[in-house]
N, C-alpha and C positions, 0 to 999 in steps of 0.2 A: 471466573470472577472478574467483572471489569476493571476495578483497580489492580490485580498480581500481574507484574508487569514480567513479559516471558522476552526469549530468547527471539523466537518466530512463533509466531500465527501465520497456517495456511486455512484459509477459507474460501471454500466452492460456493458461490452464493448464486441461487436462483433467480435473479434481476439483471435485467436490461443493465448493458453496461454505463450504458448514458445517463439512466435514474439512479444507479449505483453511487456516482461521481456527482452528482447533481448534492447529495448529500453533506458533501464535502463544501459547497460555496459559502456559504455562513464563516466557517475558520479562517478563509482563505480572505474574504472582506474584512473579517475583525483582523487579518494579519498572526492568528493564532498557529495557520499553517501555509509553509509556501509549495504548491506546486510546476513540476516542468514534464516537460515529454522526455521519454525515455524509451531504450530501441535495445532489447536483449535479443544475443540469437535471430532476427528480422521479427523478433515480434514487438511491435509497437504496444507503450502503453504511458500512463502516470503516474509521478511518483509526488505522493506527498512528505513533505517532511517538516515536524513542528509540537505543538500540542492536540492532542487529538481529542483529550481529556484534560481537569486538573492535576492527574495523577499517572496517565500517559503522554512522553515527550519521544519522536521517537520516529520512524519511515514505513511508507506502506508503498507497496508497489501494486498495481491494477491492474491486470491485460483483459481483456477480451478473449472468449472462450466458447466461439459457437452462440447462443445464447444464455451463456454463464457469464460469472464475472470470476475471475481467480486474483487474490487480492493473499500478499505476503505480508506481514507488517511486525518491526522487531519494537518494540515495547518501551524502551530505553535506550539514550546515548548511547550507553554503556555499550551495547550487541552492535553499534552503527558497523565497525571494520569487517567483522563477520557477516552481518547481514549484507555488505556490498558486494562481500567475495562471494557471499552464496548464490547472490540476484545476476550475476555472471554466469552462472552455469545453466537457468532455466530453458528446458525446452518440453516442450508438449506437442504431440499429436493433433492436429487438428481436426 
């Protein structure tokens, strides 16, 4: 449900990483969400953080994945300390 706001979301999405992120410019011009670069483990990617929704306030992290996009995102303030400590530990096979 788009509005039940969770701890994490992991999502394997079948889109170019660049039209993935591309999605995001709209929030990022109204100022609804602020993005920066971010470097886990040597893997580069972005992180948004802001409103995503009316009813989602909250962080998503994106990396690049082959021709996937892998995108984490915790739902609520509330998860932020957790979901930082978790986004420190990502690593995946390339």
């Amino acid at each position: 449900q788009a509005t039940q706001q969770v701890a994490l979301r992991l999502q394997i999405v079948d889109k170019d990483y660049d039209v993935y992120l591309k999605q995001y410019e709209g929030l990022i011009k109204d100022g609804k969400l602020r993005s920066s670069t971010v470097s886990v483990n040597g893997e580069n990617g972005v992180r948004f953080d802001g409103d995503f929704t009316k009813d989602i306030r909250g962080a998503a992290v994106v990396f690049k994945m082959r021709d996937k996009t892998v995108v984490l995102r915790t739902d609520a303030d509330t998860f932020k300390p957790d979901f930082d400590t978790l986004i420190k530990t990502v690593t995946y096979v390339k």
